[in-house]
C-alpha positions in Angstrom: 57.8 198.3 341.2 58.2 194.5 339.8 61.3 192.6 341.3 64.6 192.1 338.6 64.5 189.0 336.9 67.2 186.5 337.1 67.7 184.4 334.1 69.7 181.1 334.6 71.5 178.8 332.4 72.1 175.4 333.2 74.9 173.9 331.8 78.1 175.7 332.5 76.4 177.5 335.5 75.0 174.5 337.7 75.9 171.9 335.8 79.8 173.0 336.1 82.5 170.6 333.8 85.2 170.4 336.2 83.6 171.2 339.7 85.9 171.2 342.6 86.0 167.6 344.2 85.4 169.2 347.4 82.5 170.9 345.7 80.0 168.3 346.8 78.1 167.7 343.6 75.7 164.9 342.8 76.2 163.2 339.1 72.9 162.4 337.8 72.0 160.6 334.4 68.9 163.1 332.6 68.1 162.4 329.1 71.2 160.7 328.2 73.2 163.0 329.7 75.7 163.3 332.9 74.7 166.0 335.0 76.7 167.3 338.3 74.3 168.8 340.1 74.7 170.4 343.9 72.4 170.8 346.8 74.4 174.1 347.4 73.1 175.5 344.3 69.2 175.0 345.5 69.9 176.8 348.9 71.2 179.5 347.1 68.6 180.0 344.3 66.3 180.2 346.7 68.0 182.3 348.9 68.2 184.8 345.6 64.6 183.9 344.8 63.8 186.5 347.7 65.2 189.2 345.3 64.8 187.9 341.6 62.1 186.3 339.9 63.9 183.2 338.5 63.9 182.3 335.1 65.4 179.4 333.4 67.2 180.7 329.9 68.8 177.4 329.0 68.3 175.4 325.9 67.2 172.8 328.2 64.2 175.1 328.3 61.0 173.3 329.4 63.0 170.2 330.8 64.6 172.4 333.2 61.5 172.4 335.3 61.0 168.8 335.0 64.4 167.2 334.9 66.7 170.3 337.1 64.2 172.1 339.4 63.0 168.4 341.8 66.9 168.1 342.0 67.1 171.1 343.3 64.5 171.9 345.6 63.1 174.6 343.0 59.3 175.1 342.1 58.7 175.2 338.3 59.6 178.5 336.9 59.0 180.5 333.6 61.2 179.6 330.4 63.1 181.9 327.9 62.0 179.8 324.6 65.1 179.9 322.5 64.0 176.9 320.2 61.8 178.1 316.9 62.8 182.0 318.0 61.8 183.9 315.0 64.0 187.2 314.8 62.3 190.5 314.6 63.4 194.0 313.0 62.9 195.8 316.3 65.5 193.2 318.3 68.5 194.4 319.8 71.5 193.9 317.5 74.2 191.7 318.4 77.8 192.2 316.4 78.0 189.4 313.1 80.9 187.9 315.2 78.6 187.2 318.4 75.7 185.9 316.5 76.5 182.3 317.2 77.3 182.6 321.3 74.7 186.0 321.7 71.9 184.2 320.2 70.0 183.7 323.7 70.1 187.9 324.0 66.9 188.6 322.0 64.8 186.2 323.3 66.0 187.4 326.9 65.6 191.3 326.3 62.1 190.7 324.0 61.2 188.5 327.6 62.0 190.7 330.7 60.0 193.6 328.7 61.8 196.4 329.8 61.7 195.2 333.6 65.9 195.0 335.0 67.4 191.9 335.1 70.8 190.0 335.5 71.7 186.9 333.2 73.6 184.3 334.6 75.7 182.3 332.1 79.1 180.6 330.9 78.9 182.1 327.5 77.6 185.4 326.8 79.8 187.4 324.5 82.0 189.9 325.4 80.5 192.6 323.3 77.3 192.3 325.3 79.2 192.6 328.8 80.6 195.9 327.4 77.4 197.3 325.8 75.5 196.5 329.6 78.8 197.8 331.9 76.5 201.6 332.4 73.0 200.3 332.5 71.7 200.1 336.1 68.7 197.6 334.8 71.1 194.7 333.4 73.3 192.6 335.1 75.5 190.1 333.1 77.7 187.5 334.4 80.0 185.4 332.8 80.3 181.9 335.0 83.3 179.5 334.6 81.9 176.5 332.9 84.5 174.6 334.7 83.8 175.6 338.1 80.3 176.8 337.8 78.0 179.3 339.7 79.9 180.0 343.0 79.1 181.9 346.0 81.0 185.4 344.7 78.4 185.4 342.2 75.6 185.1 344.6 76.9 187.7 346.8 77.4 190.2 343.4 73.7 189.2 342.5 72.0 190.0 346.2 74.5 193.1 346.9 73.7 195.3 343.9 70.8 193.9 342.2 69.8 195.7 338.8 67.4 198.4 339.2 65.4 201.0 336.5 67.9 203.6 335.0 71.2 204.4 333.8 74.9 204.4 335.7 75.9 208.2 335.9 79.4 209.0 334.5 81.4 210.7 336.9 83.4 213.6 336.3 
């Protein structure tokens, strides 16, 4: 049976806004851009890596693995494209209102193929945290962009990782 995959976002999720100053982050300048970036993160994506298949889902896409992953200590990994994403009749529907914030579901649920996965981000909407609550396969977690991926998280992720099939209602 394949491992879950564990998509990642950047911004928001390692790149936090307003990190802790005991945090320990690193401010880096990619692409015209500030980026807090800490060696804490690295340990524990590879420390998850022995669970998950990682995947970056972040509109940084392909400069994830070039600018992100060295600073890190990750190899390159696969990319979620979200850029030039055509639409298709069979994707799964997200609400009118969520269109704007759920626009990286698709592309993630058209990627993992059916294997289980979690999806690590600071903005997926609340309609698809709902919809995923009784699936056994997905795992979706909302980060604080101000604080950014923390070691709770981590914990959640390696304690009850998804897996094929449905939660059974009790009672």
């Amino acid at each position: 049976m394949p491992r879950p995959l564990l998509y990642l976002d950047v911004d928001g999720v390692l790149n936090p806004l307003h990190p802790h100053r005991a945090a320990e982050f690193d401010s880096h300048a990619l692409l015209g851009f500030t980026v807090l970036l800490s060696g804490r993160h690295g340990e524990w994506l590879r420390e998850l890596s022995g669970r998950y298949d990682l995947v970056w889902a972040t509109t940084w896409e392909e400069e994830a693995n070039r600018h992100i992953a060295p600073l890190l200590g990750l190899p390159p990994l696969p990319v979620v494209r979200f850029t030039g994403y055509v639409p298709r009749p069979d994707d799964p529907r997200v609400p009118l209102l969520d269109l704007f914030s759920g626009r990286k579901w698709a592309p993630i649920v058209r990627h993992a193929g059916g294997r289980p996965f979690a999806w690590v981000d600071d903005v997926i909407p609340s309609s698809l945290l709902r919809r995923t609550v009784l699936r056994r396969d997905r795992l979706l977690l909302r980060i604080d962009p101000g604080q950014g991926l923390q070691r709770r998280h981590v914990d959640r992720l390696l304690s009850r990782p998804p897996a094929v099939g449905r939660l059974r209602r009790s009672g």
